[in-house]
LOMARBA-408132 format. One record per residue: residue number from 1; residue in three letters; chain; x, y, z of N, C-alpha, C in turn. Coordinates in steps of 0.05 Angstrom, whole numbers, always signed. Layout:
// residues N
pos NUM; code ALA; unit A; n.x X; n.y Y; n.z Z; ca.x X; ca.y Y; ca.z Z; c.x X; c.y Y; c.z Z
...
***
This chain:
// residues 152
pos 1; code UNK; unit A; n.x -917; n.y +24; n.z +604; ca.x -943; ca.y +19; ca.z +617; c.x -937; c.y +7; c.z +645
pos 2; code UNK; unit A; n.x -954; n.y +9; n.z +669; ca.x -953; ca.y +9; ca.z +691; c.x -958; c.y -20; c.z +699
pos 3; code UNK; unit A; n.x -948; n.y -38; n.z +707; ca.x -962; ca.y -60; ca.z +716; c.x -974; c.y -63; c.z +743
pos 4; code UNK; unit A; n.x -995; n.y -73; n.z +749; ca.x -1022; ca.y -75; ca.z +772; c.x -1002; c.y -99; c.z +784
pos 5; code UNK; unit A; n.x -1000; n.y -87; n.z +813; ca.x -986; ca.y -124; ca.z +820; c.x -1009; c.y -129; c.z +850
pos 6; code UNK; unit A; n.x -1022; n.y -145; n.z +851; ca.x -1030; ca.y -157; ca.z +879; c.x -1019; c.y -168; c.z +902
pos 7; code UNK; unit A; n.x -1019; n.y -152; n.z +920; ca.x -999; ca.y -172; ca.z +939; c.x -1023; c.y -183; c.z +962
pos 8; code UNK; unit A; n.x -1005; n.y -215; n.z +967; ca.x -1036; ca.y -221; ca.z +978; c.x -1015; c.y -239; c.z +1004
pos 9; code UNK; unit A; n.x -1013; n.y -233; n.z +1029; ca.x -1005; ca.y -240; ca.z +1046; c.x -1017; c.y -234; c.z +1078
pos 10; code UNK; unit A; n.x -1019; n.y -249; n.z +1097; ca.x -1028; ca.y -239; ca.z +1118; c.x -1015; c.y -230; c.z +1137
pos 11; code UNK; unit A; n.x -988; n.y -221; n.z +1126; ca.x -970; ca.y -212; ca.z +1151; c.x -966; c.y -188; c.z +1143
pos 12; code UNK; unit A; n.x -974; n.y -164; n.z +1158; ca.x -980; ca.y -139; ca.z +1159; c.x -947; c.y -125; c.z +1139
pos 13; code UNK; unit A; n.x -922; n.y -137; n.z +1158; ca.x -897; ca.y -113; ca.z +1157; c.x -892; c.y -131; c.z +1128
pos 14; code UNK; unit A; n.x -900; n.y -153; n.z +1108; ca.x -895; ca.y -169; ca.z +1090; c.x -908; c.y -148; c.z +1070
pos 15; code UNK; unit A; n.x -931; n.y -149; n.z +1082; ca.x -946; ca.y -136; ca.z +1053; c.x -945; c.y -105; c.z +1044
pos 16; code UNK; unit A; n.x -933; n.y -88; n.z +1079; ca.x -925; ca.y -70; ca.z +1070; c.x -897; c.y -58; c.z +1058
pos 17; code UNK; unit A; n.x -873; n.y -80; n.z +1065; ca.x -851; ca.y -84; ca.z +1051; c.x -859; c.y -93; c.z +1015
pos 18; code UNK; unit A; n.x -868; n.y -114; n.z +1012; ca.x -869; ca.y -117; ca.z +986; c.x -894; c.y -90; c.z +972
pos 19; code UNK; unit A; n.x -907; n.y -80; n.z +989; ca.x -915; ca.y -49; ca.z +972; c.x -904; c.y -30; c.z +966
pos 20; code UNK; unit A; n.x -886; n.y -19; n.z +988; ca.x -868; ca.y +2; ca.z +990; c.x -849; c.y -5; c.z +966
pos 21; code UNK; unit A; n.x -835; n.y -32; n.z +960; ca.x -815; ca.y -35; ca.z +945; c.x -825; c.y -40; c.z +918
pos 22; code UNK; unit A; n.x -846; n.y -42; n.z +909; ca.x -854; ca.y -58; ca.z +883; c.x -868; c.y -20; c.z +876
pos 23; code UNK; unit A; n.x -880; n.y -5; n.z +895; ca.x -889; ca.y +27; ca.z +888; c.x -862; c.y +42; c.z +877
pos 24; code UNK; unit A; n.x -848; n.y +35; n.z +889; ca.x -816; ca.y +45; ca.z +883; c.x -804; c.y +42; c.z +862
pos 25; code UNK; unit A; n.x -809; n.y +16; n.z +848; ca.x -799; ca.y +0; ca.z +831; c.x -830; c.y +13; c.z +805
pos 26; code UNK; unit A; n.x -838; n.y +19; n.z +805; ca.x -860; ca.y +31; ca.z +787; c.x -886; c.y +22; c.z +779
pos 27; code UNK; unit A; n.x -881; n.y -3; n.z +802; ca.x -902; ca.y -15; ca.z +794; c.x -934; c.y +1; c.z +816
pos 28; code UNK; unit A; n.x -961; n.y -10; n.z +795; ca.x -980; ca.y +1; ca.z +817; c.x -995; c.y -17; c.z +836
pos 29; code UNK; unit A; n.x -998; n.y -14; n.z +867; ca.x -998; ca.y -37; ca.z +885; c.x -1026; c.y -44; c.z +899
pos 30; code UNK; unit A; n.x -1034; n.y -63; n.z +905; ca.x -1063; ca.y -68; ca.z +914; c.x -1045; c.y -85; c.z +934
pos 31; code UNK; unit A; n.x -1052; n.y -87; n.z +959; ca.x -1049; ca.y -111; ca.z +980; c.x -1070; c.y -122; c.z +998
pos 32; code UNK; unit A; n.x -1075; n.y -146; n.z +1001; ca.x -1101; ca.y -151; ca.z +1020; c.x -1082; c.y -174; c.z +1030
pos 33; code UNK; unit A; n.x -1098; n.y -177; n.z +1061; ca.x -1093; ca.y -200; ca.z +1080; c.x -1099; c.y -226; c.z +1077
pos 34; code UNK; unit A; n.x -1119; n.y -241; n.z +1057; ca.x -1125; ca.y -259; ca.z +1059; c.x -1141; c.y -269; c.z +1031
pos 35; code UNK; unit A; n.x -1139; n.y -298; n.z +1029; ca.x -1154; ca.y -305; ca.z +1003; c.x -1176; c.y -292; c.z +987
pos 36; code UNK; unit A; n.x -1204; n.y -290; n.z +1006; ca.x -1221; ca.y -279; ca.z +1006; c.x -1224; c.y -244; c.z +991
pos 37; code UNK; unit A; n.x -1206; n.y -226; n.z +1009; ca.x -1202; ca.y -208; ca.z +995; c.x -1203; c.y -203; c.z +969
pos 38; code UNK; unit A; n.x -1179; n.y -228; n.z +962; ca.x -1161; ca.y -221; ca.z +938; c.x -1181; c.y -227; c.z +913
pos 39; code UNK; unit A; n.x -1204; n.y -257; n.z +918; ca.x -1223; ca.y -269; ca.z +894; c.x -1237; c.y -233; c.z +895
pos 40; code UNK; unit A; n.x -1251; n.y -224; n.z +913; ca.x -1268; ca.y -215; ca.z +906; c.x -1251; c.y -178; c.z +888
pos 41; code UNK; unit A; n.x -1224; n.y -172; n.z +907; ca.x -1208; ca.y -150; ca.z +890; c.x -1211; c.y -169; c.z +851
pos 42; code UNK; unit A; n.x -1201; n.y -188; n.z +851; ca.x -1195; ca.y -200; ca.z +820; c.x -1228; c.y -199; c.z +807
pos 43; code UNK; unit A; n.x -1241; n.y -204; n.z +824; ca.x -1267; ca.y -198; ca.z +807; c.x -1275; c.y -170; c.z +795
pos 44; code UNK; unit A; n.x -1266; n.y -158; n.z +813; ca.x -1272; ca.y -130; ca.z +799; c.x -1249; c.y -116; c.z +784
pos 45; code UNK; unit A; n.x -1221; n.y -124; n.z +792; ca.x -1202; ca.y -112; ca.z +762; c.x -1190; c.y -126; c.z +754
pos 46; code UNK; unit A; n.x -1178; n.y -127; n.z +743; ca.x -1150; ca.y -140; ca.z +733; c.x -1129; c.y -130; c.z +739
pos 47; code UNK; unit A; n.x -1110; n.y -151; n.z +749; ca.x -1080; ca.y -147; ca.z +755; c.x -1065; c.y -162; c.z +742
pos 48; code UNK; unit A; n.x -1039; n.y -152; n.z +735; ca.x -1012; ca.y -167; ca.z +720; c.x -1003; c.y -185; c.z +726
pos 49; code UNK; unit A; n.x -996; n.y -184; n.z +762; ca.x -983; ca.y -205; ca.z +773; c.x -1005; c.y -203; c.z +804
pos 50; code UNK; unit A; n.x -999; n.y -229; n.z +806; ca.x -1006; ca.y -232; ca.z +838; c.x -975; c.y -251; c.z +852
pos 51; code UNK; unit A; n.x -980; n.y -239; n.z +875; ca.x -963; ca.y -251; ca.z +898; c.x -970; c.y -260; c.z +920
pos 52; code UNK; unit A; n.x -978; n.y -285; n.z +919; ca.x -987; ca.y -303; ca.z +944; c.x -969; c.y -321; c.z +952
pos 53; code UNK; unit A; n.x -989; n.y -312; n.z +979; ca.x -967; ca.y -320; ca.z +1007; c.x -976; c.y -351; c.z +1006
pos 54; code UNK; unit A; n.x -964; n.y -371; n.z +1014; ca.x -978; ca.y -400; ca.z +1013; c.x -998; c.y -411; c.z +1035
pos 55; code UNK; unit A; n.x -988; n.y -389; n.z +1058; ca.x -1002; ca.y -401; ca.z +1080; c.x -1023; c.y -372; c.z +1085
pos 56; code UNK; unit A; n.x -1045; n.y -381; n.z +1078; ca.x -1059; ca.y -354; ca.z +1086; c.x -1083; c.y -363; c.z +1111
pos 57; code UNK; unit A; n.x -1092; n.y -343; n.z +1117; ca.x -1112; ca.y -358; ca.z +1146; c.x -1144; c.y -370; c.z +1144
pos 58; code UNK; unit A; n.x -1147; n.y -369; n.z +1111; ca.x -1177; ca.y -369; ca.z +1106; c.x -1178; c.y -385; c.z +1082
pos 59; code UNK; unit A; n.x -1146; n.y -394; n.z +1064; ca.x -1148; ca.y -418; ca.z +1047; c.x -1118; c.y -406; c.z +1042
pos 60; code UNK; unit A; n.x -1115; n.y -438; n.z +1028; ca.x -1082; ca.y -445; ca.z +1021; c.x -1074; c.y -426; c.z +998
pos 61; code UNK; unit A; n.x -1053; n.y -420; n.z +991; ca.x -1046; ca.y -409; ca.z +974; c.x -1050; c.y -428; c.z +947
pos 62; code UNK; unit A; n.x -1042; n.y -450; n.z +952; ca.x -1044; ca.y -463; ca.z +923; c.x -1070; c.y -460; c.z +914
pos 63; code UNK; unit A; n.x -1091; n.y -469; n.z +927; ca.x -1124; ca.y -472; ca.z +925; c.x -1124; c.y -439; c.z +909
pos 64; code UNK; unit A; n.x -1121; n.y -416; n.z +930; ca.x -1118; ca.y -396; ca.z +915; c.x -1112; c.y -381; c.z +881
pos 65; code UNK; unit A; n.x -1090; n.y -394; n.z +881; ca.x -1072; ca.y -393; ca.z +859; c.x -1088; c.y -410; c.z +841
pos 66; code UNK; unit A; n.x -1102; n.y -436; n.z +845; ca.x -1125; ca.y -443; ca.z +824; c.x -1146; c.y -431; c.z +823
pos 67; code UNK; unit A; n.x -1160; n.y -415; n.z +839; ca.x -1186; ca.y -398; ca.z +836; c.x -1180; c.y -370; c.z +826
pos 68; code UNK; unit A; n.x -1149; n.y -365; n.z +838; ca.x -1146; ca.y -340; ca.z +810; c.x -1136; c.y -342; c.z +779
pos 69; code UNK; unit A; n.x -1139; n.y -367; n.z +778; ca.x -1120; ca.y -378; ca.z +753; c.x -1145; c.y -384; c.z +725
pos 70; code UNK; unit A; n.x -1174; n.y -384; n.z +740; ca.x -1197; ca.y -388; ca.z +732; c.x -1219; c.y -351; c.z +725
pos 71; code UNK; unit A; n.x -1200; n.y -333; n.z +745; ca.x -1213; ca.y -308; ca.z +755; c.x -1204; c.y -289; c.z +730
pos 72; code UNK; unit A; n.x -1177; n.y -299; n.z +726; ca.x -1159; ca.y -279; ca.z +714; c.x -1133; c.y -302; c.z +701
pos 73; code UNK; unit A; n.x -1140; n.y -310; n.z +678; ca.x -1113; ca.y -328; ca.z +664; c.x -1087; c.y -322; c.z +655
pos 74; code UNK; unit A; n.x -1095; n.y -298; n.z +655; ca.x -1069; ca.y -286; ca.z +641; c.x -1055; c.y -268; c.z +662
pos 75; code UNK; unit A; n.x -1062; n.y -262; n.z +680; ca.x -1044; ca.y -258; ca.z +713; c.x -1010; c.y -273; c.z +721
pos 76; code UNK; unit A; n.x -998; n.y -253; n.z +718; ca.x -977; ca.y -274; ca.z +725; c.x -979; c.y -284; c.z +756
pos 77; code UNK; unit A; n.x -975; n.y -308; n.z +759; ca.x -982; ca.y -314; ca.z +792; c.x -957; c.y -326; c.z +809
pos 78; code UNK; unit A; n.x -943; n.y -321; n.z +831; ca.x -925; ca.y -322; ca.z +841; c.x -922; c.y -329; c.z +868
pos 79; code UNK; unit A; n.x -918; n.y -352; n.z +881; ca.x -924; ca.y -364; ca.z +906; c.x -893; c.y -354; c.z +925
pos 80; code UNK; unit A; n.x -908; n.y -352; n.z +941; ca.x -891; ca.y -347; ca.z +963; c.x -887; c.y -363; c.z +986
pos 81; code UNK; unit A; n.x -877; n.y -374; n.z +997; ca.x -871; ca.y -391; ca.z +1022; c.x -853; c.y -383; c.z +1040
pos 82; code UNK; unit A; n.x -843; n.y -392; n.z +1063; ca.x -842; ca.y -398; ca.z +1086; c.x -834; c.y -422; c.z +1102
pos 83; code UNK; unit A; n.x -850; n.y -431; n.z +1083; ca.x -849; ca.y -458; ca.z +1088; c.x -843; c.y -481; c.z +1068
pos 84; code UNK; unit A; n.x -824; n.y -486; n.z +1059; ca.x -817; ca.y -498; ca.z +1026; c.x -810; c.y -519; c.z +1027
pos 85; code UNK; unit A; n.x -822; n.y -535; n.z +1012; ca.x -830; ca.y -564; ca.z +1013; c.x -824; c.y -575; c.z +979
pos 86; code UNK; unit A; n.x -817; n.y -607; n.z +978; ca.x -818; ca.y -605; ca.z +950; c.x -851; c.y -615; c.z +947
pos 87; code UNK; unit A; n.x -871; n.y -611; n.z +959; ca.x -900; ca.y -627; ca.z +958; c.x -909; c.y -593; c.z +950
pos 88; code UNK; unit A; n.x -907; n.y -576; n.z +965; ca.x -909; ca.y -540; ca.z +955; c.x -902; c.y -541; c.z +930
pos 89; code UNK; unit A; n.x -872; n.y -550; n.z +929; ca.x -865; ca.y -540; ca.z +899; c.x -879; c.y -554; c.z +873
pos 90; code UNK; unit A; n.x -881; n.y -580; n.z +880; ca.x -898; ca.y -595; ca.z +851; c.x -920; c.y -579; c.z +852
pos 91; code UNK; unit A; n.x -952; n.y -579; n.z +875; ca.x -978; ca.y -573; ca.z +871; c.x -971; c.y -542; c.z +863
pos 92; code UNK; unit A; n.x -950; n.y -523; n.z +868; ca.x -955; ca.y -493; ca.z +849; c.x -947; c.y -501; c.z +828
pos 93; code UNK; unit A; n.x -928; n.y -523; n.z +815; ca.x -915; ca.y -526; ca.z +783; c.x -942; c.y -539; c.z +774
pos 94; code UNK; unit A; n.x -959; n.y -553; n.z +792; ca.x -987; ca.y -569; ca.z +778; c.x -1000; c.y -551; c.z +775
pos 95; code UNK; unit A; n.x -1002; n.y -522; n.z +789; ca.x -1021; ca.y -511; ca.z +779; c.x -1013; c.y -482; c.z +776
pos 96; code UNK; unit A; n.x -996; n.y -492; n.z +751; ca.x -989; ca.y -470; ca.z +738; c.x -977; c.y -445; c.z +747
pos 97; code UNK; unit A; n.x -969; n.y -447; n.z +776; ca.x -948; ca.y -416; ca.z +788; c.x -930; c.y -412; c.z +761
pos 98; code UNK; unit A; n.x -927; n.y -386; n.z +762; ca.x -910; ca.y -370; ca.z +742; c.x -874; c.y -365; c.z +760
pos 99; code UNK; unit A; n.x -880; n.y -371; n.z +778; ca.x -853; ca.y -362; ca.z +798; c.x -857; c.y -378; c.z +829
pos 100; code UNK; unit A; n.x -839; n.y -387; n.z +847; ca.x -835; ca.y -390; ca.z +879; c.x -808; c.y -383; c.z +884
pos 101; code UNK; unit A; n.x -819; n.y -370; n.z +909; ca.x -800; ca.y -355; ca.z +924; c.x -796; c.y -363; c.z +954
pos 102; code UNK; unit A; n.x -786; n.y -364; n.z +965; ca.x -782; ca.y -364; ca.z +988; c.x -776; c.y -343; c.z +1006
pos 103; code UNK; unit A; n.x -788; n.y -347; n.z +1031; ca.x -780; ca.y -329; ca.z +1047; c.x -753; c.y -335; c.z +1079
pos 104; code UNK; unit A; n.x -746; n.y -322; n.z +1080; ca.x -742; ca.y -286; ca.z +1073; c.x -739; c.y -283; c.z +1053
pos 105; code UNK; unit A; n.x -759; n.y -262; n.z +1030; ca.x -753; ca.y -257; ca.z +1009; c.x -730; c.y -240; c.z +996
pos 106; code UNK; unit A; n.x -714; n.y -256; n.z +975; ca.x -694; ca.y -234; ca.z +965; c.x -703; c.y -213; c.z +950
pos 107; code UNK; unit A; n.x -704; n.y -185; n.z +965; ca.x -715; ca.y -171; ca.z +947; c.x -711; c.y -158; c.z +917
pos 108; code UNK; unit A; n.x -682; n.y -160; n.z +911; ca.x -665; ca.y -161; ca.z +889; c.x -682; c.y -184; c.z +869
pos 109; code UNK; unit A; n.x -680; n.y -216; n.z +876; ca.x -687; ca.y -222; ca.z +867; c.x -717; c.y -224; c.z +856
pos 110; code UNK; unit A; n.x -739; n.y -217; n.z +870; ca.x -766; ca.y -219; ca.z +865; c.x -771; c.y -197; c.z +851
pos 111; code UNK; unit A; n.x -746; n.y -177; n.z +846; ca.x -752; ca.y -149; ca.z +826; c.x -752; c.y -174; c.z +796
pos 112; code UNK; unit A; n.x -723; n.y -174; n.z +796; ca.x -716; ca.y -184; ca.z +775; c.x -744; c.y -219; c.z +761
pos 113; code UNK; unit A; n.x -741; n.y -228; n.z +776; ca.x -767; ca.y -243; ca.z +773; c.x -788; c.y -237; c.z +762
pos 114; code UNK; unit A; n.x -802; n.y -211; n.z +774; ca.x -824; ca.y -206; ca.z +761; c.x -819; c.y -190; c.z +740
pos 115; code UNK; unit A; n.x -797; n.y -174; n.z +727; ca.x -784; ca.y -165; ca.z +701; c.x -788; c.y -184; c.z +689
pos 116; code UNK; unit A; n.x -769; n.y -214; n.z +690; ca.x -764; ca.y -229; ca.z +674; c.x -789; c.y -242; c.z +660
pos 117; code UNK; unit A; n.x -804; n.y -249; n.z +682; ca.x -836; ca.y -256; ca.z +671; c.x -850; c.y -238; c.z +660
pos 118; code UNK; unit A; n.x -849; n.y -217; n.z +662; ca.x -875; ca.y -204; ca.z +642; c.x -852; c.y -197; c.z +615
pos 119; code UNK; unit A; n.x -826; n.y -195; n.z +619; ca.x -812; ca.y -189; ca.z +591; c.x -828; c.y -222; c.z +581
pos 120; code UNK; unit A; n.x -813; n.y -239; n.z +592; ca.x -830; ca.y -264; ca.z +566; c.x -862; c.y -260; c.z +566
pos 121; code UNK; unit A; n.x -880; n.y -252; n.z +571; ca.x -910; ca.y -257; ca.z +576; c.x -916; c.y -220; c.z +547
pos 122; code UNK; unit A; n.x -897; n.y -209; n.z +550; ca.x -895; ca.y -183; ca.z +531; c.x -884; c.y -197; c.z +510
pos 123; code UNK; unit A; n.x -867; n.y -205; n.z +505; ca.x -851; ca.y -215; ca.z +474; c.x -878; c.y -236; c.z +470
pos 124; code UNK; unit A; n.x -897; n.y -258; n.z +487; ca.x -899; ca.y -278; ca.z +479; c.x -932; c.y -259; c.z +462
pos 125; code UNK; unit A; n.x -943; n.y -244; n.z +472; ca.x -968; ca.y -226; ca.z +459; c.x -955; c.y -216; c.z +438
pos 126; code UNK; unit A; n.x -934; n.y -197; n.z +436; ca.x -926; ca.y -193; ca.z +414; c.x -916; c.y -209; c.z +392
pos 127; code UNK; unit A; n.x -905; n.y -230; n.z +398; ca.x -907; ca.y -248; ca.z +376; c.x -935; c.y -263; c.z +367
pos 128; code UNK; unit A; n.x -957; n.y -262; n.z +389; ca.x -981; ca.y -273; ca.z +378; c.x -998; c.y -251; c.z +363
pos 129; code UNK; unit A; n.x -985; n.y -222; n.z +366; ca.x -998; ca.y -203; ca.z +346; c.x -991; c.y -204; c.z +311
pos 130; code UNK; unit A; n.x -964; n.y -212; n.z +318; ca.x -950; ca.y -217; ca.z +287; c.x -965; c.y -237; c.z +279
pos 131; code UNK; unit A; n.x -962; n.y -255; n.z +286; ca.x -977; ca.y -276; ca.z +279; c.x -1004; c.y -274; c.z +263
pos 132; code UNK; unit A; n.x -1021; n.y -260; n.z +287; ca.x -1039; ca.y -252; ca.z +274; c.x -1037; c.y -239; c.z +248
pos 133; code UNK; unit A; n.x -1022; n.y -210; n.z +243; ca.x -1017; ca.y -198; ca.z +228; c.x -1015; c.y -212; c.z +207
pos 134; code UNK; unit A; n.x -989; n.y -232; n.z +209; ca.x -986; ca.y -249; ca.z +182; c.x -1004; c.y -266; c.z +164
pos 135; code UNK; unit A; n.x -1027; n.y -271; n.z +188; ca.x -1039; ca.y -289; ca.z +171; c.x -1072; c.y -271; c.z +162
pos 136; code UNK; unit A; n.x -1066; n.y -239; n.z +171; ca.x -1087; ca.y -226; ca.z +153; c.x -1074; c.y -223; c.z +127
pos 137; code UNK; unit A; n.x -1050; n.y -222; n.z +123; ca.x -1045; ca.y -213; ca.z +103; c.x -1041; c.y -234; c.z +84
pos 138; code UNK; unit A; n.x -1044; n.y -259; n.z +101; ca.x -1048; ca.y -283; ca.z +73; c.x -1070; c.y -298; c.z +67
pos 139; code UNK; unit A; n.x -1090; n.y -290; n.z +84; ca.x -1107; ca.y -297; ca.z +78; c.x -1134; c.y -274; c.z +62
pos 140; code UNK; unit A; n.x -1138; n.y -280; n.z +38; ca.x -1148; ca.y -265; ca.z +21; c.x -1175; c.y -256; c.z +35
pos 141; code UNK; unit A; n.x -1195; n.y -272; n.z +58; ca.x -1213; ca.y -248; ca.z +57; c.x -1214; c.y -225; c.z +78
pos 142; code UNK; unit A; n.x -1184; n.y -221; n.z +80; ca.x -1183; ca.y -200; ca.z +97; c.x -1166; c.y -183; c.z +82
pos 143; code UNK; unit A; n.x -1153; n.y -196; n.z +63; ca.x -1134; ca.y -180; ca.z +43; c.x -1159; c.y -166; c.z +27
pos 144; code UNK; unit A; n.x -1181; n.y -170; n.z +16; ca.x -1197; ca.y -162; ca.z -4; c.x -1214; c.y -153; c.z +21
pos 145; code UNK; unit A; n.x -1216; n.y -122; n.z +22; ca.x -1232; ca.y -108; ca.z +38; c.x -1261; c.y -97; c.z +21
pos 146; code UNK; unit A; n.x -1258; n.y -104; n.z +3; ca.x -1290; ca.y -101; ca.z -15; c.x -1292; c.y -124; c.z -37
pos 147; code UNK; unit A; n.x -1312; n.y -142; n.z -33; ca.x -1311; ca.y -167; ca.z -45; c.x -1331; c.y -157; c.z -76
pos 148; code UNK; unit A; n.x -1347; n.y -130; n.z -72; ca.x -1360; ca.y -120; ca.z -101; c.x -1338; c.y -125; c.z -124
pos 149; code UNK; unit A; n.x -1307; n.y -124; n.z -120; ca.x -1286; ca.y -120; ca.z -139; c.x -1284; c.y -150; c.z -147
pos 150; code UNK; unit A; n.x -1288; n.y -161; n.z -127; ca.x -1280; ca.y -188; ca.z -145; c.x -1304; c.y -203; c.z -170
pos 151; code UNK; unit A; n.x -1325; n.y -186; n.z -175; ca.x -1339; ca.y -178; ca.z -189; c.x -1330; c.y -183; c.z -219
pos 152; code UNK; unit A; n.x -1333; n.y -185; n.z -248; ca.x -1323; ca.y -181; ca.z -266; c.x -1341; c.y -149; c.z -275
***
């Protein structure tokens, strides 16, 4: 299956580098310039991952990263900087970034990155399907699909 990735940065040759390379890589690509964009793109679909830039021209990336974290929860979300700070790095670990990167981005690495995250965010649904599974099958009123039988 194809994963939707958002790229959300305001620097033109950024967002068309991380499109070109992530289309390549198999993934399918949306990019917009600025915060704004991106709330109102997330309102209308859903994406796998987002990639925000931290410094955008119309709101911060972190602020961002909490209004898409409210839009879409299960998005993996992945900050990007430029500018890297350990005050950057706590407020995206406070609010929940899935990944930071820095720029210049390694592009080797931000492949492997976003692999690594959706392999755990894939095993972690599939194990909450078993789960499920297990506990239809122990719990009797899903085990007994016609309750007339328990009838004498």
């Amino acid at each position: 299956m194809l994963s939707n990735v958002l790229v959300i940065d305001d620097d033109e040759g950024t967002r068309n580098l991380f499109s070109t390379v992530l289309t390549d890589a198999g993934y399918l690509v949306e990019a917009v310039e600025n915060g704004k964009q991106a709330i109102k793109i997330c309102k209308k679909r859903p994406f796998d991952i987002a990639l925000i830039d931290i410094e955008l021209p119309d709101i911060k990336g972190i602020d961002l990263l909490k209004t898409l974290r409210q839009i879409q929860p299960k998005m993996v979300k992945i900050i990007i900087t430029g500018h890297p700070s350990i005050e950057n790095a706590v407020k995206s670990v406070n609010e929940k970034a899935d990944g930071y990167l820095l720029k210049p981005v390694n592009i080797a690495e931000m492949l492997e990155m976003i692999k690594k995250i959706m392999t755990e965010k894939t095993n972690e649904y599939v194990q909450m399907i078993k789960m499920v599974e297990q506990a239809k099958e122990s719990t009797p009123i899903f085990k007994y699909q016609n309750p007339d039988r328990w009838r004498g």
